[in-house]
N, C-alpha and C positions, 0 to 999 in steps of 0.2 A: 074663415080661418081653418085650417085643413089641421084635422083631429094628433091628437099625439096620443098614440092607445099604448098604456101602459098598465093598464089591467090586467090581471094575473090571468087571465082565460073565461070566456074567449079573448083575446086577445090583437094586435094588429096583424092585418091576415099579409101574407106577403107582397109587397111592388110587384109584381106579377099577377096577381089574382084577374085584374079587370080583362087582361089577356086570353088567362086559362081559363075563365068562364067563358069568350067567346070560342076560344077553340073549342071546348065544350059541345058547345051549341052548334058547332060547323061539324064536326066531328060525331054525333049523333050520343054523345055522350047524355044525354036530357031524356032519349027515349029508347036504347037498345036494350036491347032483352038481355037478363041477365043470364037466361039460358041459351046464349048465342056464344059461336065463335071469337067471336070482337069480343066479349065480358071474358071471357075465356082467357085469351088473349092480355088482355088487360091486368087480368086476376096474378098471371104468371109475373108476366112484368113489372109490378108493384112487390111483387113477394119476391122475387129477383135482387131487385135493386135494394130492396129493405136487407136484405140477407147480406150483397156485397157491402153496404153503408156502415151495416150495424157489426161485423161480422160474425153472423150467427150461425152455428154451425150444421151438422147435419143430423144430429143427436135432436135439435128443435123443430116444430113445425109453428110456422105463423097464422094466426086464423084471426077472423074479423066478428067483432061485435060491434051493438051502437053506443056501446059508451062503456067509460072503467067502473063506473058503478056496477052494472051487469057485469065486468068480469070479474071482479069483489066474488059477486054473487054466486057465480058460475066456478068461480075455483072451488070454494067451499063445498058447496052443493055436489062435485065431483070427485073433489080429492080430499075428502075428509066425513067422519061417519058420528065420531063421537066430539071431538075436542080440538080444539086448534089456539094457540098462540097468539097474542097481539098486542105488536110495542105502537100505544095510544101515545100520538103526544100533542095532535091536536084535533082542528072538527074534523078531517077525511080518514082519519087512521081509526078515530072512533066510530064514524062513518059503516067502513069497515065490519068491526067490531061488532057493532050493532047488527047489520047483515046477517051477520052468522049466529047470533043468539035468535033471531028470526026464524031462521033454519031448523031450530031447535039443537043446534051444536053446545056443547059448554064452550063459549068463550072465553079466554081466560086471557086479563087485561094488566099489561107491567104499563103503570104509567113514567113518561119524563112529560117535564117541560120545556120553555124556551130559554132554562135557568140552568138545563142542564151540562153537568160537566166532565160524567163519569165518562166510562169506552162500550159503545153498545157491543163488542166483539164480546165483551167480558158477561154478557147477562146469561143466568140461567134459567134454562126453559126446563118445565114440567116434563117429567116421562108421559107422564099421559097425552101432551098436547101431539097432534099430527102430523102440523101443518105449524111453520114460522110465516108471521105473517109481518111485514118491516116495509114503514115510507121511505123510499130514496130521501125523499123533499120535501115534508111536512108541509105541504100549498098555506094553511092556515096561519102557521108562526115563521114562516122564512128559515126553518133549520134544515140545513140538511144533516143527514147518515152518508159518510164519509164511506167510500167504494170499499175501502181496505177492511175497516171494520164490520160492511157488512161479509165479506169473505170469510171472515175469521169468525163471526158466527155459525155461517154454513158450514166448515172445516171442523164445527166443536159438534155439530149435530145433522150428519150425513144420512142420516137416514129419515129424518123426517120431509116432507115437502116444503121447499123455502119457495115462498112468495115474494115478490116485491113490487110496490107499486112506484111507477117512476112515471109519475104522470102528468109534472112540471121539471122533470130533470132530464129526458130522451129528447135530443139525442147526446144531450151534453155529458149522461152519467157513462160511464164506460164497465159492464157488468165483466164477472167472468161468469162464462155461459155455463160451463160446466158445474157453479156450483146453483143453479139459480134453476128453477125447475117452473113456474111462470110469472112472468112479469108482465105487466100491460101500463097501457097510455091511451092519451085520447090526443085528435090530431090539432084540437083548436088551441093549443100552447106552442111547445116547442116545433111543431112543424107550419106555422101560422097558418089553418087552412078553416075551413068554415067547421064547424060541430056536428056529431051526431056520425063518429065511425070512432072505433076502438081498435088499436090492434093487441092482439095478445100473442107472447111468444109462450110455447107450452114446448117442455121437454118429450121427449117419446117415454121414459120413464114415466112420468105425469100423466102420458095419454094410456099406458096398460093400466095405472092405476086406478084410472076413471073407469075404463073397461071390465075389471074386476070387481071393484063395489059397485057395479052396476047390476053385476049377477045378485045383490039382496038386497038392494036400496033401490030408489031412487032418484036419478042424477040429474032429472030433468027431464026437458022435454024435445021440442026442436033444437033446443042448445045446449042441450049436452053436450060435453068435449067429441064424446063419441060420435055424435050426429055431424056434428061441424068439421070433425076431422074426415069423416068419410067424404062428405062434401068437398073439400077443400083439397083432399087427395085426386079429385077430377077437376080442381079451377074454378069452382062453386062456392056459392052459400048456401047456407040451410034454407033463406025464405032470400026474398025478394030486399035485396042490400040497399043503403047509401050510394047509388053507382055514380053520381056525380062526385060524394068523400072521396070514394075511393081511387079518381078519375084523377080530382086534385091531389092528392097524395102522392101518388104517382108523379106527377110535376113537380111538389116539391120537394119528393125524395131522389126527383135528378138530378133540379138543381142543385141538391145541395152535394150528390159524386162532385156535379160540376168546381164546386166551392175547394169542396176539400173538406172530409170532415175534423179534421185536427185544426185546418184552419176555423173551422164557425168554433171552435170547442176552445181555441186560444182568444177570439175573439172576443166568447161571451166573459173566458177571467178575466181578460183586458180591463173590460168596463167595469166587471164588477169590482177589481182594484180599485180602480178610478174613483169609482160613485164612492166606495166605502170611505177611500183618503179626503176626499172631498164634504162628507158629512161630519168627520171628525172636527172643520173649521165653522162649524153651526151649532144652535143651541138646540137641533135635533140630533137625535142618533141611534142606535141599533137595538132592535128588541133582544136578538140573541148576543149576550156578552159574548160567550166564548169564541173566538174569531173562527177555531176550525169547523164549529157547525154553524157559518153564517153560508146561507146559500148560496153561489154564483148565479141559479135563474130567478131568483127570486127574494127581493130584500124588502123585510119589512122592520119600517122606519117606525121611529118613537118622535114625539112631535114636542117632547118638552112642555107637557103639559096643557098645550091649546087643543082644542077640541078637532079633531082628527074627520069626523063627519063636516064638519063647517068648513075645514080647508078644501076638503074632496071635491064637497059642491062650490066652493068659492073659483078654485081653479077649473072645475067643469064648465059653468060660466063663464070664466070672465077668459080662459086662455085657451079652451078646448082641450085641456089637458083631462086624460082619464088614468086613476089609477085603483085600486081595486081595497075592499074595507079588509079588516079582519073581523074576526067572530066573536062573540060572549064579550067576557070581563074586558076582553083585549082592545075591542072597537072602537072603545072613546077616544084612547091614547095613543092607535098609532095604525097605521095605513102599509099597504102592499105595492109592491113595485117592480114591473117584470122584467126582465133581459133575455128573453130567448134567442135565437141566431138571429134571428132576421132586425131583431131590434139595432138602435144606431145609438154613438156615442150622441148625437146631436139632442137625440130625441132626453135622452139621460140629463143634458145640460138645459133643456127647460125645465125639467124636475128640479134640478139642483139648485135652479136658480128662483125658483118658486117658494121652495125651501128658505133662501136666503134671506128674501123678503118679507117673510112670516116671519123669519127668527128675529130680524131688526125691526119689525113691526112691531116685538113682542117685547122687546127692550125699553 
């Protein structure tokens, strides 16, 4: 029975992959040097096409790490000395969070939850903090932070460095560049490709910033912004990359010129319409009440009470359905369920109907 990956990430890697692994392999992508012409080559081309996709402007540079955990790390540790900002509202934001008191930063933590209802445009941040630091997509509780609102944060506080991490919501989230100074992602979600590359978009503002606290800090080491950017201003990386990630990447950042990005970005509200109308005629339903912070990539389902672990593995069993837990208190009651681009209405309507069957089982 051929798997239905519905796991929040990693995730179902794209109908393509068995392909681009072999061109890969034909292609010399498995063993070129990364200090070659071809990686070179390569480097431009993916940061090309990421730039026309996304459209990112000239104010940004794109640079590569192996994962958003590291650029958590790496923002902080570069563009901030004393204190930084962060709306916690579940495990990756706290995640986060955590990171930066590591550092020895003050963190300073505005909690919501998946209960919440207020306008995160409207919160206010510390004079002291730096650096705002805001999840597109909460990965853990299925909420998102609505595009507008977070603009209207960056609008109330221009001078400090706004972060965001969009690392279950790219490429569906649609940033304004100019107020966003770095945002990053990891490719094994929204761009369905194998784990272990990170892109990070950094403003040039962001990059003198690092530059400057670098004259009495410490910003790091081989990844420092500053190291990466010089790198990456010759088609480099700092050390020796992902070059297969990054090979893939590149395929599925053509494909998806090819698609259309307004198309994969109508597609994925499509379904998550769909899924939502359709859960409303079962005696499961939505962890986040408020409809405007339910996510489109990412919906986590409340199961009515049956045990949310025992369905997970009942369907992993018995249908080859995968779909991904939540965290702490949240785990017992209610499970994850992904819609990235590449994801299909079909695959959606095994879930659903999975659903259905537990809920009249439950009757």
């Amino acid at each position: 029975m051929k798997p239905v990956v519905l796991a929040p990430g990693p995730t179902k890697v794209h109908p393509e992959m068995a392909q681009w692994l072999q061109d890969a392999v034909e292609e010399g992508a498995v063993w070129q040097s990364h200090r070659s012409p071809w990686f070179f080559s390569l480097f431009d081309e993916v940061r090309n096409r990421l730039t026309e996709l996304l459209g990112i402007p000239d104010t940004h540079k794109i640079l590569f790490l192996t994962s958003s955990n590291e650029a958590w790390e790496r923002a902080m540790q570069c563009l901030t000395s004393k204190a930084s900002f962060h709306m916690v509202g579940g495990e990756f934001a706290m995640r986060w969070h955590q990171y930066t008191g590591w550092l020895g930063r003050t963190a300073i933590e505005w909690k919501y939850t998946h209960e919440f209802d207020g306008d995160f445009g409207q919160i206010d941040v510390p004079d002291e903090a730096e650096a705002i630091c805001i999840t597109n997509n909460e990965t853990s509780i299925g909420l998102w932070t609505p595009e507008d609102q977070i603009h209207n944060l960056a609008r109330r506080y221009p001078e400090k460095m706004f972060m965001v991490d969009v690392v279950s919501s790219m490429p569906h989230c649609q940033l304004d560049w100019s107020l966003v100074d770095v945002a990053m992602w990891s490719v094994q979600k929204g761009f369905h490709s194998t784990a272990g590359l990170s892109v990070v978009v950094v403003s040039k503002r962001a990059l003198a910033r690092s530059r400057e606290l670098e004259k009495t800090q410490s910003i790091g080491s081989f990844h420092a912004f500053s190291r990466i950017e010089d790198f990456a201003d010759k088609s480099m990386t700092a050390e020796t990359p992902n070059v297969l990630a990054i090979y893939l990447l590149n395929k599925a950042v053509k494909k998806y010129q090819e698609i259309g990005l307004a198309n994969l970005r109508q597609g994925v509200r499509d379904r998550a319409a769909a899924f939502y109308a359709a859960l409303e005629d079962t005696s499961f339903g939505c962890l986040v009440k408020e409809k405007q912070y339910r996510s489109p990539t990412l919906f986590a389902v409340s199961t009515g009470g049956l045990d949310a672990n025992e369905l997970r593995a009942k369907w992993a069993k018995e249908l080859n359905l995968w779909t991904g837990a939540c965290y702490g208190p949240l785990k017992d009651g209610n499970f994850r369920v992904a819609n990235f681009p590449m994801h299909a209405a079909e695959e959606h309507a095994v879930m659903l109907n999975a659903i259905r069957e537990a809920s009249l089982a439950a009757v």
